[in-house]
C-alpha positions as CSV (number, residue, x, y, z in Angstrom):
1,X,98.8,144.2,79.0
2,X,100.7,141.9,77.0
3,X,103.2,139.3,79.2
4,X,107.0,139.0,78.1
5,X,108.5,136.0,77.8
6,X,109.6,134.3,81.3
7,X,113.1,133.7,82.5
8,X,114.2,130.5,83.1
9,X,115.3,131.5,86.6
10,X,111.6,132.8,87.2
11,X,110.1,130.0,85.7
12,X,112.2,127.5,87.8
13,X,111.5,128.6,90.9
14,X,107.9,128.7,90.1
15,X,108.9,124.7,89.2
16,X,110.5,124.1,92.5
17,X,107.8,125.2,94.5
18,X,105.2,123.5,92.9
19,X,107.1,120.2,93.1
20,X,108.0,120.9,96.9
21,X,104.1,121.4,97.5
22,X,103.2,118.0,95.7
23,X,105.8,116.3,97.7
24,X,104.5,118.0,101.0
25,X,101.2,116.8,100.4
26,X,100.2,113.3,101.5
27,X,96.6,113.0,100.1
28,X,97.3,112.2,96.4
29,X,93.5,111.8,95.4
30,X,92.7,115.7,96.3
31,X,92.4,117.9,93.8
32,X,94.7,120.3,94.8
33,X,97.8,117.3,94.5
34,X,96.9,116.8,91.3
35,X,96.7,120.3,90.3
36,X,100.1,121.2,91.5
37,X,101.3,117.9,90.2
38,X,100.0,119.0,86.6
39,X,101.2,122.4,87.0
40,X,104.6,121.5,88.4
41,X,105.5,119.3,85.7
42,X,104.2,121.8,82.6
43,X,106.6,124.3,84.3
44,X,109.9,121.9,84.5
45,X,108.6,121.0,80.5
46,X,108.6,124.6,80.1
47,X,112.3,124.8,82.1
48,X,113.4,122.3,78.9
49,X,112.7,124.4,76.2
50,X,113.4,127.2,77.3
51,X,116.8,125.5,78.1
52,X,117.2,124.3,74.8
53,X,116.3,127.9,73.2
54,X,119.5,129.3,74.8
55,X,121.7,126.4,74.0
56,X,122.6,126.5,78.0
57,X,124.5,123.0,78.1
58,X,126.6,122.4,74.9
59,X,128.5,118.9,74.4
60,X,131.5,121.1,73.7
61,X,132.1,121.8,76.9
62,X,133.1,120.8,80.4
63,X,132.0,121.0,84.1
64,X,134.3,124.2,84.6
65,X,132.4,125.9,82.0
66,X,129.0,125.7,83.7
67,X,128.2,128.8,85.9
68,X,127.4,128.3,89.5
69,X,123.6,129.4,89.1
70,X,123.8,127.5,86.0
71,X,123.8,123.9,87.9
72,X,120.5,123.5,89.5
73,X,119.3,123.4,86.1
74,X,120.7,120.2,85.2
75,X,118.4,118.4,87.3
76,X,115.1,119.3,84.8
77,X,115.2,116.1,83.9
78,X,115.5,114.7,87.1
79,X,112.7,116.5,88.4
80,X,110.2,115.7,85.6
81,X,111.0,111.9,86.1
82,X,110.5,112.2,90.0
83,X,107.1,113.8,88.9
84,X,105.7,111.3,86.6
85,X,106.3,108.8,88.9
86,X,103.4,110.2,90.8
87,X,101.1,110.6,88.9
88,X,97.8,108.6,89.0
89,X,96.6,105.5,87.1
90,X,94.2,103.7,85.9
91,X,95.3,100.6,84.2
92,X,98.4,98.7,83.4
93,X,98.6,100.0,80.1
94,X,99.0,103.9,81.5
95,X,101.0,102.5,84.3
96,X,103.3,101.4,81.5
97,X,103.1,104.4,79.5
98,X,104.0,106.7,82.5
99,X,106.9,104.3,83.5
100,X,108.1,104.6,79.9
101,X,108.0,108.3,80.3
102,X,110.0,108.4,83.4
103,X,112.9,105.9,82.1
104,X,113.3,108.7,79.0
105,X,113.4,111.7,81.4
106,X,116.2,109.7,83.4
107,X,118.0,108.8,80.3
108,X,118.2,112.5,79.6
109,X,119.1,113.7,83.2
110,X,121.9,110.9,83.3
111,X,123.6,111.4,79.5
112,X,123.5,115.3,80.1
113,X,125.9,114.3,83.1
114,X,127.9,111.8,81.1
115,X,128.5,114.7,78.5
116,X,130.2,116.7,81.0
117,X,132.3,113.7,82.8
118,X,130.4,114.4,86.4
119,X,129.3,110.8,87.1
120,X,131.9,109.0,89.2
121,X,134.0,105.9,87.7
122,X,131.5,103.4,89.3
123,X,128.6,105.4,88.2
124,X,129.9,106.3,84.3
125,X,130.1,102.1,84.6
126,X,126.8,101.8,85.7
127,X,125.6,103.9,83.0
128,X,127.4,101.7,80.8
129,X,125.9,98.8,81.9
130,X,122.7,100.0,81.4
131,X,122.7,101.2,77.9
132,X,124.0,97.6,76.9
133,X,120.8,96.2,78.2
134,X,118.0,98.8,79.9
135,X,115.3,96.6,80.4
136,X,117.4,94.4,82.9
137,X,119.6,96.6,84.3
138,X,120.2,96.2,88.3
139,X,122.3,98.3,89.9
140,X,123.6,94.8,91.6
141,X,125.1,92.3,88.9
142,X,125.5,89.3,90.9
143,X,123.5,86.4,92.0
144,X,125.1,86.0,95.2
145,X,122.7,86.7,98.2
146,X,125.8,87.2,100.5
147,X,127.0,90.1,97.6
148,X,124.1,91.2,97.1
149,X,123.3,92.0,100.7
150,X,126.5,93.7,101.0
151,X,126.0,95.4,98.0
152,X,122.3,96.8,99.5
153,X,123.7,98.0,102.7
154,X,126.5,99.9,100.7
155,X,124.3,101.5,99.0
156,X,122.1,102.8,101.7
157,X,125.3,104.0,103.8
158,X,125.9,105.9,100.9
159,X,122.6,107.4,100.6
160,X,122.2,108.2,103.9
161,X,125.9,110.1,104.2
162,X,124.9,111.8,101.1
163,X,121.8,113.1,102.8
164,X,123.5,113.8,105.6
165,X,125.9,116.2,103.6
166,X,123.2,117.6,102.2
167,X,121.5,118.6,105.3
168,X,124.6,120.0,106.7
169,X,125.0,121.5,103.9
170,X,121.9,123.4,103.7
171,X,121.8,124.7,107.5
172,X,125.6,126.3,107.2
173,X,125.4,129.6,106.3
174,X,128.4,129.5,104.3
175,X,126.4,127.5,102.2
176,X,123.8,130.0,101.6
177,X,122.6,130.4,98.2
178,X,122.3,133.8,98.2
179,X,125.2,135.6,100.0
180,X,127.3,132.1,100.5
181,X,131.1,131.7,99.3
182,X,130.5,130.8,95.6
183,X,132.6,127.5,95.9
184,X,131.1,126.2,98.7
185,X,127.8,126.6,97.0
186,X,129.3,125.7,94.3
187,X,129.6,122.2,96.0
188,X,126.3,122.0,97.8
189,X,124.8,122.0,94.2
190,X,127.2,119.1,93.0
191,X,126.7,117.4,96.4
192,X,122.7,117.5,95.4
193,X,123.5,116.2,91.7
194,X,125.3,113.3,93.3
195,X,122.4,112.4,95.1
196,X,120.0,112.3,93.0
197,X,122.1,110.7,90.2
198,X,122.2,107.6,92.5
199,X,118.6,108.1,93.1
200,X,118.6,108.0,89.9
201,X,119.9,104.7,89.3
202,X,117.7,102.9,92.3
203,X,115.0,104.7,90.4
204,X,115.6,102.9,86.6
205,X,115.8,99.5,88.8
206,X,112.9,99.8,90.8
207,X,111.0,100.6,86.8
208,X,112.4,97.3,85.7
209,X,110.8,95.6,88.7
210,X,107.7,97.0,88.2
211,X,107.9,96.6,84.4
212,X,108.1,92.5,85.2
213,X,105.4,92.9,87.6
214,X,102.8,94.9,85.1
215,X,103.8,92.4,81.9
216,X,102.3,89.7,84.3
217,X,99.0,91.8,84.7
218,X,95.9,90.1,82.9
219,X,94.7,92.4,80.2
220,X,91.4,93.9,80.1
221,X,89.1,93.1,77.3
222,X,85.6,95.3,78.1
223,X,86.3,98.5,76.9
224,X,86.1,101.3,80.0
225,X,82.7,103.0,80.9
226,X,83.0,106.5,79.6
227,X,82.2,107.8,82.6
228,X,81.1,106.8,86.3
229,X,77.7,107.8,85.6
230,X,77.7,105.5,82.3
231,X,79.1,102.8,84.0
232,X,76.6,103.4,86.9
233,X,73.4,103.5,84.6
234,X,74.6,100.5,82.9
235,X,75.1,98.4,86.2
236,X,71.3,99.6,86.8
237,X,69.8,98.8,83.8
238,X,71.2,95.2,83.9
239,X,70.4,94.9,87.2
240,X,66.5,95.9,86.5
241,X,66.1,94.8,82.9
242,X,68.4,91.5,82.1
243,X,67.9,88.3,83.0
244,X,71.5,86.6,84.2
245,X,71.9,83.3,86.1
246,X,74.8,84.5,88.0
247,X,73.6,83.6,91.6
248,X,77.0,86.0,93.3
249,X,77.1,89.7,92.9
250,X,80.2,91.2,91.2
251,X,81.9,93.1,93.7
252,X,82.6,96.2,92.3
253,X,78.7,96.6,92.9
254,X,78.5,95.5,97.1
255,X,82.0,97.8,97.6
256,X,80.0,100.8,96.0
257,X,79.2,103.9,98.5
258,X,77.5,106.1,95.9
259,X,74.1,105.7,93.4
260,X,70.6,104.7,94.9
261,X,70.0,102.1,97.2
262,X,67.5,100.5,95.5
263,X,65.9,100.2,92.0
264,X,62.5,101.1,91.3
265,X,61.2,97.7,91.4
266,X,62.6,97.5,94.8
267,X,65.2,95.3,94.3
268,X,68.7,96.4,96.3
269,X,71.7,97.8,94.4
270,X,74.2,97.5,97.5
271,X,74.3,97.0,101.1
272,X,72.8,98.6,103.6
273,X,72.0,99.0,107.2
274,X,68.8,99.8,109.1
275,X,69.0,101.0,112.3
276,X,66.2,102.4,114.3
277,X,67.3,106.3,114.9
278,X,69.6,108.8,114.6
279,X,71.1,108.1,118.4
280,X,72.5,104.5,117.3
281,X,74.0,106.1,114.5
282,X,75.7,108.5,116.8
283,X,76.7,106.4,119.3
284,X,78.7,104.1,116.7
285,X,81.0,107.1,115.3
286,X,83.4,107.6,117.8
287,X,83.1,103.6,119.5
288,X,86.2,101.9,119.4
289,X,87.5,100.0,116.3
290,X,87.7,96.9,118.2
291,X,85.1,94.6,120.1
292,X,84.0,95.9,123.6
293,X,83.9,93.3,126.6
294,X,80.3,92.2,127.2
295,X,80.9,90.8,130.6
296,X,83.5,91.6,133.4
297,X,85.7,88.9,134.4
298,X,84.0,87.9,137.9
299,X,80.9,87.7,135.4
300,X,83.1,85.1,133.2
301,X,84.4,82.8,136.3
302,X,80.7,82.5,137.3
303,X,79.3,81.6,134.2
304,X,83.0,78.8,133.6
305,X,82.0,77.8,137.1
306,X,78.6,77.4,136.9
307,X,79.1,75.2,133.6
308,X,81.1,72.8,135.3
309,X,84.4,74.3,133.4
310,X,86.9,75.0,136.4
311,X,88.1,72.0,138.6
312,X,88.5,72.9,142.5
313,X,90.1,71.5,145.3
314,X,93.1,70.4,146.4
315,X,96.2,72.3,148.0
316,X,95.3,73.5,151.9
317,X,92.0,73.0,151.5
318,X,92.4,69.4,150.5
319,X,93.4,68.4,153.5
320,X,90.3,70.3,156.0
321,X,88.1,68.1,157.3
322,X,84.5,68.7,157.5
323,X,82.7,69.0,161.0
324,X,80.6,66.1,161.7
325,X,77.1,66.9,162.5
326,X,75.9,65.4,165.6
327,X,72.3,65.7,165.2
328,X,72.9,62.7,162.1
329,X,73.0,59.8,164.1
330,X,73.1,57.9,160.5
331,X,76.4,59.2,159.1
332,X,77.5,58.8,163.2
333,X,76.8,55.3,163.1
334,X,78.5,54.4,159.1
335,X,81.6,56.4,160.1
336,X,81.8,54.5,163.4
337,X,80.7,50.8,161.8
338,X,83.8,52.4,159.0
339,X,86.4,52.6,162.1
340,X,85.6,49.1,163.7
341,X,86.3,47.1,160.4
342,X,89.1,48.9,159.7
343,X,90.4,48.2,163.3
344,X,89.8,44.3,163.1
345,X,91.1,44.1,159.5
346,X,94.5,45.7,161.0
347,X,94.5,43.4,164.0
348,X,93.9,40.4,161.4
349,X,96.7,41.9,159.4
350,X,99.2,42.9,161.4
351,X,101.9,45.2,159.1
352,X,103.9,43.2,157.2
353,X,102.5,39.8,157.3
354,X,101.5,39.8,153.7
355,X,105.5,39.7,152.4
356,X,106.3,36.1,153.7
357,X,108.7,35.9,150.5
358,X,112.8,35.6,150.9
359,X,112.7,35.8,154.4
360,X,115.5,34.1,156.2
C-alpha cells in the first residue's frame, strides 16, 4: 500500500519529538543520539518544504494574519539551527562548515520574524546591527567592562523571566494547547518565539566566538586515514617495517585501547599491564579513585619519632625532677661536690657585689 503525502502538522510533531529525545539524551557518542539527531533534523528539512509548497508565511502579510496553530511553525528554522549545533565533528574545517550552516538557519528564523514586525524595537535593532556586519556582531557594542557586565546580567534576568513565563505558562491549564482559551495560547506560543529569538541572538555571538577561535586552529596537512582500520594497519606496518629515528612515541599510539598488543616480531604497540591473576584485577575495579593510607597515624608518630623528627619536652614535664638513685654512689658524690662549689662561690660572691658602679 502506497503512503500519501504527510501533513505538516504530522510531520512536525514527529520533528518535535525526535528533537526532545536528542536533547534528553546526554551520551552524544551513542548511536541512538545520533540517529535521532539525523532523523530529527531530515524531518524539520522536510517541515520547510513542505512549508514552502503551501506558501504558509507570505511577506504580504502581518502577525494578525497567522493562525494560532499556525505559529509553532515559525520556529523550523530555529529548530534546525539548535540541531546542527550538535552534531559531531571531526576537524575544524566541518566544525566550520556546520557553524556556517547554523548562522544561515538563524538568518532565516530571524528575517521570517522581521517580515511580520514580531521582533521588539531593541531586537529589530539588533538585527540591524548584525546584517551591517555578521561576522562581528555582539549582542553587546561597547568596550566598557562596567557596561558590559551590566549588559550580561540584563540579559540573563531577561532569560530567566522569560523562562519563567514559559513554565508558568505551560503548567496553567488555561494555557493548554488543546482545549485552552485560544488567546492565551495564543500568547504562550509568542512568549516561546520571544525566547528563543533572544536565544537566538546569544546563539549568532557565541558562532562568532567560536569562528575566531577555529580560524586560529593549525591546519592539517596528512590527508585522513580512510578508515580506523587503515589508519590502524598503517600505524603497524610502520611500526614493524620502517626504520625511523624518532626515539618518543606519537601519542595517538600509547592513548590507543583497541588493535593487538604486540607485533609479530614481538615488539609492543601500546601499554600494558601484567598482573599475576584474575583476583588483582578484581580487586582494583571497585578500589577507590584516590590513594589508600598505608599506615595508621600512631604507625606514622612512631616512625617521625623514631627518626629523630619530633622534638619533646618542655611544659609540666619540664620542670619534674628525676629520682636519684641511691645505689650510684658516683652520681651521689658529683651532685654533692656540684652543691659545695656552688655554696662557696655564693659565699665568695655575695648578691650584688659585682655592680660596684654609680653607687653613692
Amino acid at each position: 500500500m502506497v503512503e500519501g503525502p504527510r501533513t505538516l502538522k504530522s510531520v512536525f510533531q514527529a520533528a518535535e519529538k525526535k528533537r526532545i529525545a536528542v536533547e534528553g539524551t546526554y551520551e552524544a557518542n551513542s548511536p541512538t543520539y545520533r540517529e535521532d539527531l539525523a532523523e530529527s533534523l531530515k524531518l524539520h528539512q522536510e517541515c520547510i518544504q513542505i512549508i514552502s509548497k503551501i506558501s504558509m508565511f507570505s511577506p504580504n502579510e502581518g502577525l494578525e494574519d497567522i493562525a494560532t496553530s499556525d505559529l509553532p511553525y515559525l520556529l523550523v528554522n530555529y529548530r534546525i539551527a539548535e540541531l546542527l549545533q550538535k552534531i559531531s565533528t571531526q576537524s575544524p574545517q566541518e566544525r566550520k562548515a556546520a557553524l556556517s550552516a547554523t548562522r544561515d538557519a538563524y538568518e532565516r528564523f530571524l528575517h521570517l520574524l522581521d517580515t511580520y514586525s514580531i521582533l521588539s524595537p531593541s531586537e529589530s535593532k539588533l538585527f540591524t546591527t548584525y546584517n551591517e556586519d555578521p561576522s562581528a556582531f555582539s549582542t553587546i557594542s561597547t568596550a566598557d567592562p562596567a557596561a558590559r557586565r551590566n549588559a550580561k546580567i540584563s540579559n540573563f534576568k531577561m532569560e530567566k523571566e522569560l523562562k519563567n513565563k514559559l513554565e508558568y505558562m505551560r503548567n496553567s491549564p488555561r494555557y493548554l494547547e488543546d482545549g485552552g482559551d485560544e488567546e492565551a495560547v495564543r500568547e504562550l506560543y509568542l512568549t516561546n518565539i520571544a525566547f528563543c529569538t533572544h536565544l537566538a541572538f546569544q546563539g549568532l555571538e557565541g558562532i562568532n566566538r567560536e569562528m575566531e577561535i577555529l580560524a586560529q586552529a593549525p591546519t592539517s596537512s596528512m590527508p585522513q586515514a580512510t578508515s580506523d582500520q587503515d589508519d590502524e594497519r598503517h600505524r603497524i606496518g610502520a611500526a614493524s617495517d620502517s626504520y625511523s629515528e624518532r626515539l618518543d612515541t606519537p601519542l595517538g599510539s600509547l592513548t590507543s585501547s583497541t588493535g593487538p598488543l604486540l607485533t609479530r616480531e614481538g615488539k609492543p604497540l601500546r601499554p600494558f599491564t601484567l598482573t599475576a591473576n584474575r583476583q588483582e584485577l578484581a580487586k582494583g575495579v571497585f578500589r577507590p579513585g584516590h590513594n589508600l593510607p598505608t599506615m595508621s597515624i600512631d604507625e606514622y608518630l612512631e616512625e617521625e619519632r623514631r627518626q629523630g623528627n619530633i622534638i619533646e619536652g618542655g611544659g609540666e614535664a619540664s620542670g619534674r625532677q628525676p629520682e636519684p638513685d641511691e645505689d650510684n654512689m658516683e652520681k651521689a658524690d658529683a651532685e654533692t661536690m656540684k652543691a659545695r662549689e656552688w655554696d662557696e662561690f655564693t659565699e665568695a660572691n655575695p648578691k650584688g657585689s659585682g655592680n660596684t658602679l654609680n653607687r653613692g
